[in-house]
SELUMKE-727000 format. One record per atom (N, C-alpha, C): residue number from 1; residue in one letter; x, y, z; atom name. Coordinates in Angstrom, 2 decimals. Each point is the difference from the previous one (the first is absolute). Layout:
BEGIN
<seq=NUM, type=A, x=X, y=Y, z=Z, atom=CA>
...
//
This chain:
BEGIN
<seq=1, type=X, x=245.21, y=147.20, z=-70.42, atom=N>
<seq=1, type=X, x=1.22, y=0.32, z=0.74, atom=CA>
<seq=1, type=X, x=-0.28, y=1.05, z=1.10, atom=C>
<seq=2, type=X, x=-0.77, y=0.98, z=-0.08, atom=N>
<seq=2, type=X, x=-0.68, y=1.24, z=0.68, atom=CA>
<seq=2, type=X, x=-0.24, y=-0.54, z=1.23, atom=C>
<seq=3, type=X, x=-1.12, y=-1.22, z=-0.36, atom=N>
<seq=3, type=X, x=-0.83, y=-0.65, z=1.18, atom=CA>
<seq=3, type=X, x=1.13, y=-0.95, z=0.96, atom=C>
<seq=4, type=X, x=1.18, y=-0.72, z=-0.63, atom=N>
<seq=4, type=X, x=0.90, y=-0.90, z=0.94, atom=CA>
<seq=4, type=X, x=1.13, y=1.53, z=0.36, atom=C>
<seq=5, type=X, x=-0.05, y=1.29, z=-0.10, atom=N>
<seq=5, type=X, x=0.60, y=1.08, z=0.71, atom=CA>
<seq=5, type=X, x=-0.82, y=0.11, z=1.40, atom=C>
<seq=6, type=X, x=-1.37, y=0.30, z=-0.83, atom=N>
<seq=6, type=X, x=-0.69, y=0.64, z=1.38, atom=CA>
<seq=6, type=X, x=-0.57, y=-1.10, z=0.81, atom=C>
<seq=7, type=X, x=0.25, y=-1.25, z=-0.12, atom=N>
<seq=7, type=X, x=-0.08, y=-1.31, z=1.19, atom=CA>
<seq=7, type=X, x=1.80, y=0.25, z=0.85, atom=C>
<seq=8, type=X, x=0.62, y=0.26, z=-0.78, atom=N>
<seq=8, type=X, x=1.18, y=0.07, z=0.59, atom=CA>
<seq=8, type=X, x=0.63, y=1.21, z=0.95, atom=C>
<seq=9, type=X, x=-0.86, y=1.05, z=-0.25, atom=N>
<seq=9, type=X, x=0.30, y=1.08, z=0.69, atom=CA>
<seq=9, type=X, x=-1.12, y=-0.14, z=0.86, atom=C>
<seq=10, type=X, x=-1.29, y=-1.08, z=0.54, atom=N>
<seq=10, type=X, x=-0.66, y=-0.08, z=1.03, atom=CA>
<seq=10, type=X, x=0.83, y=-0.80, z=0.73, atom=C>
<seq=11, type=X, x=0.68, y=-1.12, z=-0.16, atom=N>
<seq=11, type=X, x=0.84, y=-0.57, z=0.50, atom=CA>
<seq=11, type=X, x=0.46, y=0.13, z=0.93, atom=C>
<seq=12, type=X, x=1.21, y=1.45, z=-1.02, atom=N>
<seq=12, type=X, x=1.03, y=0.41, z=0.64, atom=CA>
<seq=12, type=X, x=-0.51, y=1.12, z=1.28, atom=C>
<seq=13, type=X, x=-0.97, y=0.17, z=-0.26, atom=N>
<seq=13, type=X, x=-0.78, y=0.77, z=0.77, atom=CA>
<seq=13, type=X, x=-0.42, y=-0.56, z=1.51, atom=C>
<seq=14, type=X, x=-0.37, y=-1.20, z=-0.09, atom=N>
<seq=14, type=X, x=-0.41, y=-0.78, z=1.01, atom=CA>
<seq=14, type=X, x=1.13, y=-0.55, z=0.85, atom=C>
<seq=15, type=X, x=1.20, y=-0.60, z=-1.11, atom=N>
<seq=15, type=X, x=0.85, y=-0.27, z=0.88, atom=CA>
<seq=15, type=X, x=0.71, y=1.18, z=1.04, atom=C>
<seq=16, type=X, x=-0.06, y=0.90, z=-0.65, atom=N>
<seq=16, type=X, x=0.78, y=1.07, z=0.77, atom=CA>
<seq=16, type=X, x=-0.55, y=0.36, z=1.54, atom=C>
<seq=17, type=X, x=-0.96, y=0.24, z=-0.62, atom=N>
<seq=17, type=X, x=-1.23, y=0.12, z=1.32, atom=CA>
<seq=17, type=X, x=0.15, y=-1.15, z=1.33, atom=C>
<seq=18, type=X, x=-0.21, y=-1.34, z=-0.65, atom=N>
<seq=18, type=X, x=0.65, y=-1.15, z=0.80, atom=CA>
<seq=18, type=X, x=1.60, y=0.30, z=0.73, atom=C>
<seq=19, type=X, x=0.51, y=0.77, z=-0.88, atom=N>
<seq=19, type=X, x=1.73, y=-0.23, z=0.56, atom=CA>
<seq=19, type=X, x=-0.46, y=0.82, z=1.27, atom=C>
<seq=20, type=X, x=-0.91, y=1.06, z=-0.34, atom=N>
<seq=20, type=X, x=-0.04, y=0.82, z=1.13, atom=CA>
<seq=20, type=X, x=-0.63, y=-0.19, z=1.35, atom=C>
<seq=21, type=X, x=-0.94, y=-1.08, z=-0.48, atom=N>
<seq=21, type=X, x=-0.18, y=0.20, z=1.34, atom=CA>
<seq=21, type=X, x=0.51, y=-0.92, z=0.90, atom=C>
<seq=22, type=X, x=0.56, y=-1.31, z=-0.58, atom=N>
<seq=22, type=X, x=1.29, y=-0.79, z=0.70, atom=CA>
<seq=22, type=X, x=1.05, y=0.89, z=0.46, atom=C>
<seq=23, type=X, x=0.50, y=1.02, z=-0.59, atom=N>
<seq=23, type=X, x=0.92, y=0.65, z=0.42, atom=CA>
<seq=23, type=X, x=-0.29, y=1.00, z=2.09, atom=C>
//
């Protein structure tokens, strides 16, 4: 469960990054 957190918080990580630089 640890390991499908910390795939999910790279994720969320990446997408954000993406929002940004479209923005």
């Amino acid at each position: 469960m640890s390991r499908k957190k910390k795939f999910w918080t790279s994720g969320h990580k990446l997408y954000c990054h993406l929002i940004s630089s479209l923005s």
